[in-house]
N, C-alpha and C positions, 0 to 999 in steps of 0.2 A: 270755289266759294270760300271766303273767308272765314278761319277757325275763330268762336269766340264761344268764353265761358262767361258766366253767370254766377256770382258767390252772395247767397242765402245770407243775411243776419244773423248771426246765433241768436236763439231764442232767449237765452240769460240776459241779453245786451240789447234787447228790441223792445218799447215801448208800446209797439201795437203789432206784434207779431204778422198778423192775415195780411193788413193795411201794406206792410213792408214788403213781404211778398208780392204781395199783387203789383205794386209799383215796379217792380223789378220785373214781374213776370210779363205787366205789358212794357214795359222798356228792351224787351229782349225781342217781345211779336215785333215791334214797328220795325225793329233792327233785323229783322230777320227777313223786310219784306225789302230792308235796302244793301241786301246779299251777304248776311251773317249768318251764319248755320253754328245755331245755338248747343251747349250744355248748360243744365241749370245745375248748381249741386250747393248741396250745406259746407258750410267753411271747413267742417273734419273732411271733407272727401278732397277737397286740393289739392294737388300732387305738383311739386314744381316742374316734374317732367311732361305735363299738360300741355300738348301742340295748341297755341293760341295767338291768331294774331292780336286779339281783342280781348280784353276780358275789362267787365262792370262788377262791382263790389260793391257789395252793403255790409260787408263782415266791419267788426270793431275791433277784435282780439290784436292781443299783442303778435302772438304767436303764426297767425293768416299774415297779416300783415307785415312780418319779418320774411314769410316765403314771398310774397308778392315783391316784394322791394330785393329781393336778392333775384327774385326771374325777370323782372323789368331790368335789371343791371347785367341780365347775363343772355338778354335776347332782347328781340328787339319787338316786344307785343307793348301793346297802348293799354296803360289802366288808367280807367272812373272809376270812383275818385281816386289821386294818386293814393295809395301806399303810407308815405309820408307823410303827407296832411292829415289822411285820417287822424293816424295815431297822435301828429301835432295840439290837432280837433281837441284833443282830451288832457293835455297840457295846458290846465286854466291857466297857470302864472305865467308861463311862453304866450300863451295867447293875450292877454289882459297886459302886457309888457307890449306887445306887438302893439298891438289896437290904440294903447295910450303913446305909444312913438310915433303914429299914422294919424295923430290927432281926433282918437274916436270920441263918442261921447259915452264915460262909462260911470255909473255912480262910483262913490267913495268907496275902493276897495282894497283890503289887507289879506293876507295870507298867514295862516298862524298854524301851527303844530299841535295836534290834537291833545298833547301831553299840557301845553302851556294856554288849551282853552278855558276862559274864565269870564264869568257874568260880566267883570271889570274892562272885557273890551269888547263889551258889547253899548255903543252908545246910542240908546232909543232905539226903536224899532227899525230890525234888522235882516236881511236874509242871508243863510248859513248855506254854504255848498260843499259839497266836494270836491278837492283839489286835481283829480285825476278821473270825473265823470261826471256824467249829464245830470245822472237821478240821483235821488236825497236831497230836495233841499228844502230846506224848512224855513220858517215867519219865527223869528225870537224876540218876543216882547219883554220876558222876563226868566228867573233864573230854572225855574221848572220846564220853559219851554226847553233851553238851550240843553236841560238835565237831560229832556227826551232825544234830543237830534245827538248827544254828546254820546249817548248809551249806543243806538242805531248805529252811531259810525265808527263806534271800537268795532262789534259784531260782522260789522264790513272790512274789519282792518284798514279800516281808512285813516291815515298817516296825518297831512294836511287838511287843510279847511278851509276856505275864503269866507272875509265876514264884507257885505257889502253894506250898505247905506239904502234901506226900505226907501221909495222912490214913489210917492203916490202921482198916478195916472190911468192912462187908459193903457192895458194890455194889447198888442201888437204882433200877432205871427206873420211870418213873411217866408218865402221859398227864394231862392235864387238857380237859376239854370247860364254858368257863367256870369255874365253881365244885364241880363235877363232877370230884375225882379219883379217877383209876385204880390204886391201887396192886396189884402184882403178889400173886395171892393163891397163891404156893405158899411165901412165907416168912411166918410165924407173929408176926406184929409183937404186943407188948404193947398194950395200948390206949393208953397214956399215950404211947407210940412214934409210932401208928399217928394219933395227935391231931398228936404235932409234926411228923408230916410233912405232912399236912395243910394245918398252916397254912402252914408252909415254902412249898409249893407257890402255895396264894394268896398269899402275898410275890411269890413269883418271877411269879405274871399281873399282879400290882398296879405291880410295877416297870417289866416290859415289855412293858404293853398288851396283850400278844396274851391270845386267847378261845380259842384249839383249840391246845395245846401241850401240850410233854414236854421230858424230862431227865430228869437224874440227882442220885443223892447216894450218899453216902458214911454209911453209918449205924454207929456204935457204939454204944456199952451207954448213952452218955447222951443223946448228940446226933445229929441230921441235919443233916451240911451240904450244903449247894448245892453243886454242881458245875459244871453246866450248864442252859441253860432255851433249848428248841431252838420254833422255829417249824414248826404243824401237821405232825406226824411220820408214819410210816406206820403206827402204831396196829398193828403185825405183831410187835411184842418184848415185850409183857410179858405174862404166864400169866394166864388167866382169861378173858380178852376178847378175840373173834375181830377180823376187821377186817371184817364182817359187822356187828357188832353194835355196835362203835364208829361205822360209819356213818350206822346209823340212831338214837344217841343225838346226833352233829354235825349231821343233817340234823336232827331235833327241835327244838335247841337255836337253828338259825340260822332255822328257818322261825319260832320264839315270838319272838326278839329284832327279826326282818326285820317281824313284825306288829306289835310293839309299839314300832317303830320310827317306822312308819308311823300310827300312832294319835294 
């Protein structure tokens, strides 16, 4: 039977803690019914000395993911998501660099150094991210808001900052499994819509590696922009698709690519 591990989210770096688990933990039953013989463990229990032909991650740390990328280089075991991409994942300026050379659709975005943040480059309603992660980000209409998000991301040592261009539309979650996307089907997209989010979405895997992802966009009457492109989600937020059924299309999809990897 083939060895495969299982790596938990840290709980500091997980948005919906159960949701993530669960996703993981049916992603590992369906895999195990197509001859994987599972461990599941928290990213502190990883050992790079881990017999595994297989191994599925939801960890984000820098630290997991420097052992995974040194034991993917030093044997020959298959990791979801890569290693690499994760940690890319969280490289907004690589990423937002990427996406705008791949021709994505991204609003007006800067990068700016937490030391030289100021009301003055903030033009009309804005939203304020962090340059090296998913959470924290805030709506800046004016100099109080930006006071509060400015306070929040020293306390976080958070260095950078991306200021984008507030984007009024409709909110859009979407999952992706490869080339396999998920759009939420209780909003009525147009086809020609329903095409460029599509593509949108393969930009955003083509940029940062990852094979089992999600985000966000921002859709108006013309266009979809990027938002976000978050690393293997909990498959529990958009309408239509259980996190049942996303399981067994991520187990599907890693058990074909793990065969054809190996041929």
């Amino acid at each position: 039977m083939k060895k495969a591990i299982g790596i938990y989210r840290e709980s500091v770096l997980a948005g919906k803690p159960s949701s993530d688990k669960r996703i993981l933990d049916l992603t590992a039953e369906e895999l195990q019914k197509k001859g994987f013989e599972f461990s599941l463990i928290p990213a502190d229990e990883f050992d790079i000395g881990m017999d595994a032909d297989l191994i599925i991650t939801m960890a984000r740390g820098k630290e997991i993911n420097d052992l995974l990328k040194s034991k993917q280089e030093n044997s020959d075991v298959f990791i979801v998501n890569d290693p690499s991409a994760i940690r890319f994942s969280f490289n907004r300026k690589g990423t937002c660099e990427k996406l705008e050379g791949l021709g994505a659709n991204m609003p007006l975005t800067r990068f700016v150094a937490i030391g030289d943040l100021d009301i003055g480059l903030i033009a009309g309603k804005s939203i304020l991210k962090p340059a090296n992660r998913h959470e924290f980000w805030f709506v800046i209409e004016n100099e109080d808001d930006l006071s509060k998000a400015k306070d929040e991301y020293l306390k976080e040592g958070i260095e950078e900052v991306i200021i984008q261009d507030f984007v009024e539309g409709q909110h859009v979650k979407y999952y992706c499994i490869d080339e396999t996307v998920i759009l939420p089907d209780d909003i009525d997209f147009l086809e020609d819509m329903k095409r460029q989010l599509v593509e949108q979405v393969l930009l955003s895997g083509s940029a940062t590696g990852l094979k089992v992802f999600g985000g966000d966009f921002i859709v108006t009457d013309e266009k979809a922009y990027c938002l976000d492109t978050n690393d293997w989600p909990s498959f529990g937020s958009v309408s239509g698709i259980t996190q049942e059924e996303s399981a067994v299309m991520i187990a599907n999809y890693i058990d074909i690519a793990y065969v054809h990897r190996q041929s």
